[in-house]
N, CA, C and O atoms as CSV, one atom per row, in Angstrom:
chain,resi,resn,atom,element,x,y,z
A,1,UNK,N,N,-242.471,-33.760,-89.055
A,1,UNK,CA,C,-241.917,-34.112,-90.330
A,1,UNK,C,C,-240.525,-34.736,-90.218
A,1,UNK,O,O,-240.433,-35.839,-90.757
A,2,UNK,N,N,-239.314,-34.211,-89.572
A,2,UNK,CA,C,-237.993,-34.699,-89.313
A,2,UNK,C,C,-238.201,-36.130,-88.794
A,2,UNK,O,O,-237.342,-36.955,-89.107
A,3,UNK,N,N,-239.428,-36.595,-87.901
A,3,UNK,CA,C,-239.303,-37.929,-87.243
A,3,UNK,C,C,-239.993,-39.095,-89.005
A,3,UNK,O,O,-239.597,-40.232,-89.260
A,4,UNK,N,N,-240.793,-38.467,-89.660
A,4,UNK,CA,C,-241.152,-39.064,-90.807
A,4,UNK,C,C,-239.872,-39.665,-92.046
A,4,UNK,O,O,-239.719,-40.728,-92.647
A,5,UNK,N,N,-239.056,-38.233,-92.005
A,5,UNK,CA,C,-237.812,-38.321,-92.809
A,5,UNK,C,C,-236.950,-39.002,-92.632
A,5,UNK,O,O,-236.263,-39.576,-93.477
A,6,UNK,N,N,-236.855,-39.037,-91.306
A,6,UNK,CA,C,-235.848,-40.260,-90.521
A,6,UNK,C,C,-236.495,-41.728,-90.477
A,6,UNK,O,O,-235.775,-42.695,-90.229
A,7,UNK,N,N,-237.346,-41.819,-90.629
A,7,UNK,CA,C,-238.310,-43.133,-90.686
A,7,UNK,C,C,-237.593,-43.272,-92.179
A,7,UNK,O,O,-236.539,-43.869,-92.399
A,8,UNK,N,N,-238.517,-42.494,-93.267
A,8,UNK,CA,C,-237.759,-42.730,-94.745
A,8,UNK,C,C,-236.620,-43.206,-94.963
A,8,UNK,O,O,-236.412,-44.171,-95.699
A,9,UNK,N,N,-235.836,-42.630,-94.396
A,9,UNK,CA,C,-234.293,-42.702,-94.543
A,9,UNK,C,C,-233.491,-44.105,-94.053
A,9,UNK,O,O,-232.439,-44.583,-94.477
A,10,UNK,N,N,-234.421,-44.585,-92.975
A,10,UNK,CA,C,-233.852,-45.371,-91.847
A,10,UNK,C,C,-234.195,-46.519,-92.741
A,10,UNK,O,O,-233.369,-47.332,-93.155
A,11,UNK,N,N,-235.860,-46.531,-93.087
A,11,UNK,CA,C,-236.568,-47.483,-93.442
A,11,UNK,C,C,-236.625,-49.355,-92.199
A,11,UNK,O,O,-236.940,-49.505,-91.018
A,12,UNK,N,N,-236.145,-50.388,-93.291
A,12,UNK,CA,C,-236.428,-51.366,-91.893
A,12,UNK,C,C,-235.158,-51.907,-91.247
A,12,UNK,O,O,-234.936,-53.095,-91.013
A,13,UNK,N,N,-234.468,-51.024,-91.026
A,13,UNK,CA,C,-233.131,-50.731,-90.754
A,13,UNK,C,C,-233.849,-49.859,-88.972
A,13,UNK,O,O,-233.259,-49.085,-88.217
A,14,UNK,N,N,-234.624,-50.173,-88.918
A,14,UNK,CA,C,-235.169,-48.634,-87.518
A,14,UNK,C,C,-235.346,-49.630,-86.685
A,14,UNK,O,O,-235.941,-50.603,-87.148
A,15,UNK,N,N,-234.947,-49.682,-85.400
A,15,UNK,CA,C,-235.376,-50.928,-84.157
A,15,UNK,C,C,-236.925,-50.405,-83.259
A,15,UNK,O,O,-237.154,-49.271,-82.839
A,16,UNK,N,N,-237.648,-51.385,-83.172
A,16,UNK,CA,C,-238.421,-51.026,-82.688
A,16,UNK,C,C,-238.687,-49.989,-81.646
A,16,UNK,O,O,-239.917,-50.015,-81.624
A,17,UNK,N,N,-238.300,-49.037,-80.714
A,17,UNK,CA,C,-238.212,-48.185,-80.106
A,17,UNK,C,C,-238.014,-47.318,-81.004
A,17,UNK,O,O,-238.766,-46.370,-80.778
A,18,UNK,N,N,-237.276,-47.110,-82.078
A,18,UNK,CA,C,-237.294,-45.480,-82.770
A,18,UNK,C,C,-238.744,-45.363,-83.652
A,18,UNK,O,O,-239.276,-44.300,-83.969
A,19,UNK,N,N,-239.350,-47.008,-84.034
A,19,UNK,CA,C,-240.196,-46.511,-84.565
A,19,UNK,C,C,-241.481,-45.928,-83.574
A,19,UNK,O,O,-242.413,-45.135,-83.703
A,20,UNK,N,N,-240.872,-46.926,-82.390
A,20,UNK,CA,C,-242.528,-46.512,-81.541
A,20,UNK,C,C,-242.244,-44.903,-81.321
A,20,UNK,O,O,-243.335,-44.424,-81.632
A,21,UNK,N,N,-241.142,-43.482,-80.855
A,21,UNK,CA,C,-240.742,-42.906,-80.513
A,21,UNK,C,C,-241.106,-41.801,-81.665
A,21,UNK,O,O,-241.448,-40.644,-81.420
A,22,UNK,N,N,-240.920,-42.575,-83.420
A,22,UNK,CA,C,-241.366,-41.656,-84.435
A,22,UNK,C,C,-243.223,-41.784,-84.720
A,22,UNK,O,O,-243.936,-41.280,-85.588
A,23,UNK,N,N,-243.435,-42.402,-83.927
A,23,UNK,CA,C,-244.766,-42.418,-84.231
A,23,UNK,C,C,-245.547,-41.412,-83.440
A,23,UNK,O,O,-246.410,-40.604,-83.785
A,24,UNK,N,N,-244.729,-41.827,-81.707
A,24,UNK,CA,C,-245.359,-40.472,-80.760
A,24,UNK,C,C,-245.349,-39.388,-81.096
A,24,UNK,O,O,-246.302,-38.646,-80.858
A,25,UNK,N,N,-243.768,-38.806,-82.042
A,25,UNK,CA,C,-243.380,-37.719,-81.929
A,25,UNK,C,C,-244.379,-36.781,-83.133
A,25,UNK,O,O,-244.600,-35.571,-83.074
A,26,UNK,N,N,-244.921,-37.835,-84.290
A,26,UNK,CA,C,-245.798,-37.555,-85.646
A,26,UNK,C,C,-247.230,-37.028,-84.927
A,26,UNK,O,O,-247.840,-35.960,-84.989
A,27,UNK,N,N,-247.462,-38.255,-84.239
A,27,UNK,CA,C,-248.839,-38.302,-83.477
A,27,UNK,C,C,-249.533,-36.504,-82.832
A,27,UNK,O,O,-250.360,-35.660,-83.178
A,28,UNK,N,N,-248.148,-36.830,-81.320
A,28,UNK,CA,C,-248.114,-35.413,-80.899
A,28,UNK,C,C,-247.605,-33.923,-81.963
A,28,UNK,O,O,-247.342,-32.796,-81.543
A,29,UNK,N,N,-247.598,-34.200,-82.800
A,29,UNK,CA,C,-247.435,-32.867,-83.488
A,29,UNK,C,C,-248.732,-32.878,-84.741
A,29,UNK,O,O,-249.150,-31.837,-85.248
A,30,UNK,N,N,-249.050,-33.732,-84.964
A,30,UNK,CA,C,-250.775,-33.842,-85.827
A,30,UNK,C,C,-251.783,-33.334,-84.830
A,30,UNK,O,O,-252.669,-32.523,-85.100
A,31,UNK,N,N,-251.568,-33.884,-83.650
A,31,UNK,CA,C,-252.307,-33.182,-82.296
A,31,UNK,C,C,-252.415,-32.151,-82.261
A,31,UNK,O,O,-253.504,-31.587,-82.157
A,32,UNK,N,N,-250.885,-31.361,-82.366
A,32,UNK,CA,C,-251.044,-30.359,-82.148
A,32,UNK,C,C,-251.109,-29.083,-82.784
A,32,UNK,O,O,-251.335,-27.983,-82.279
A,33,UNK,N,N,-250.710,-29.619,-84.828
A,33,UNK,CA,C,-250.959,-28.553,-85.518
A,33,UNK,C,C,-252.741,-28.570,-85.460
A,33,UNK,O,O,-253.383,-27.521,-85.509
A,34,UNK,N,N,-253.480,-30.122,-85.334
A,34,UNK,CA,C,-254.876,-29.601,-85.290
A,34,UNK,C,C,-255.866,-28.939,-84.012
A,34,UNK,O,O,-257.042,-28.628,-84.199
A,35,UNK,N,N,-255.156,-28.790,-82.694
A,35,UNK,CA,C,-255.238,-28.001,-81.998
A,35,UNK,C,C,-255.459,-26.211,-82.336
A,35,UNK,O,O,-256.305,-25.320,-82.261
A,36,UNK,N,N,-253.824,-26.504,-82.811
A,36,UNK,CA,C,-253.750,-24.542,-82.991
A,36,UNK,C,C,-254.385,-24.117,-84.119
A,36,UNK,O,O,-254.671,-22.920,-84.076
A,37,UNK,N,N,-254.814,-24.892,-85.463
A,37,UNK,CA,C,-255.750,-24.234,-85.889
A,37,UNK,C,C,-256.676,-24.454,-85.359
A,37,UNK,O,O,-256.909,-23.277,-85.084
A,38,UNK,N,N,-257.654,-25.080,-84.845
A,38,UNK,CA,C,-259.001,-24.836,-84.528
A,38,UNK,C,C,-258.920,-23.725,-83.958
A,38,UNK,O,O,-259.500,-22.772,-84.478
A,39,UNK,N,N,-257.993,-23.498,-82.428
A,39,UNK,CA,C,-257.825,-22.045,-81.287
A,39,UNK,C,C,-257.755,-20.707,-82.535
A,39,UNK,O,O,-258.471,-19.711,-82.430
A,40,UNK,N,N,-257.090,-20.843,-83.313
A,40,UNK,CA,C,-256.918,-19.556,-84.151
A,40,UNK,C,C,-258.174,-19.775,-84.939
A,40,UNK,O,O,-258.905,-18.785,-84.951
A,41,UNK,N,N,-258.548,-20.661,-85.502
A,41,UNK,CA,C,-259.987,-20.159,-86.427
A,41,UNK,C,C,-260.978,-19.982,-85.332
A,41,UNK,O,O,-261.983,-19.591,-85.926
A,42,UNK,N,N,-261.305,-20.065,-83.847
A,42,UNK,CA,C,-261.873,-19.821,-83.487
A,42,UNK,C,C,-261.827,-18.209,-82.475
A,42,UNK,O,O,-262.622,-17.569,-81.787
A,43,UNK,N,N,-260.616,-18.111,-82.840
A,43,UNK,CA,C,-260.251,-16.760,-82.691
A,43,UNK,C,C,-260.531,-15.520,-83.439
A,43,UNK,O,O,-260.970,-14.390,-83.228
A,44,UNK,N,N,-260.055,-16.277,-84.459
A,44,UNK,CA,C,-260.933,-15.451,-85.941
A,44,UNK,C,C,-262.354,-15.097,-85.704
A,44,UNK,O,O,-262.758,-13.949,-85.521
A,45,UNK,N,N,-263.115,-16.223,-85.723
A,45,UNK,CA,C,-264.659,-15.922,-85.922
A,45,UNK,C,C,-265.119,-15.118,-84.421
A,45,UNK,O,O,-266.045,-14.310,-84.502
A,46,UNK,N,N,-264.562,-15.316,-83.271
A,46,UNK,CA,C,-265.165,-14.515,-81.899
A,46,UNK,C,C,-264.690,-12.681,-82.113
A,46,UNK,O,O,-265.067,-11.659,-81.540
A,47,UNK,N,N,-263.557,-12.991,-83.387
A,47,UNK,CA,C,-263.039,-10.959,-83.298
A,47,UNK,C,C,-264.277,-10.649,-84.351
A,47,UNK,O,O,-264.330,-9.424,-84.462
A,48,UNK,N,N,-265.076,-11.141,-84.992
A,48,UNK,CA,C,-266.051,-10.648,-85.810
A,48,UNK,C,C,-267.275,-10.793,-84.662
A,48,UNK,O,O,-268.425,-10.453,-84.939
């Protein structure tokens, strides 16, 4: 979210490297909130 806000904020004022850098940083963390839920809902359903 902070790399999104700073995108907002920056708008087309951002040089190409911060945007490529806010995109990784969005990317890898969509990655990885949909990672840890799947591991925890599948955690869930194996304790039943």
């Amino acid at each position: 979210m902070p790399s999104l806000c700073f995108m907002k904020i920056v708008g087309k004022k951002a040089t190409a490297t911060q945007v490529a850098l806010s995109v990784v940083i969005t990317t890898f963390g969509v990655i990885c909130g949909i990672l840890g839920t799947y591991s925890s809902v599948q955690n869930i359903v194996n304790s039943y």
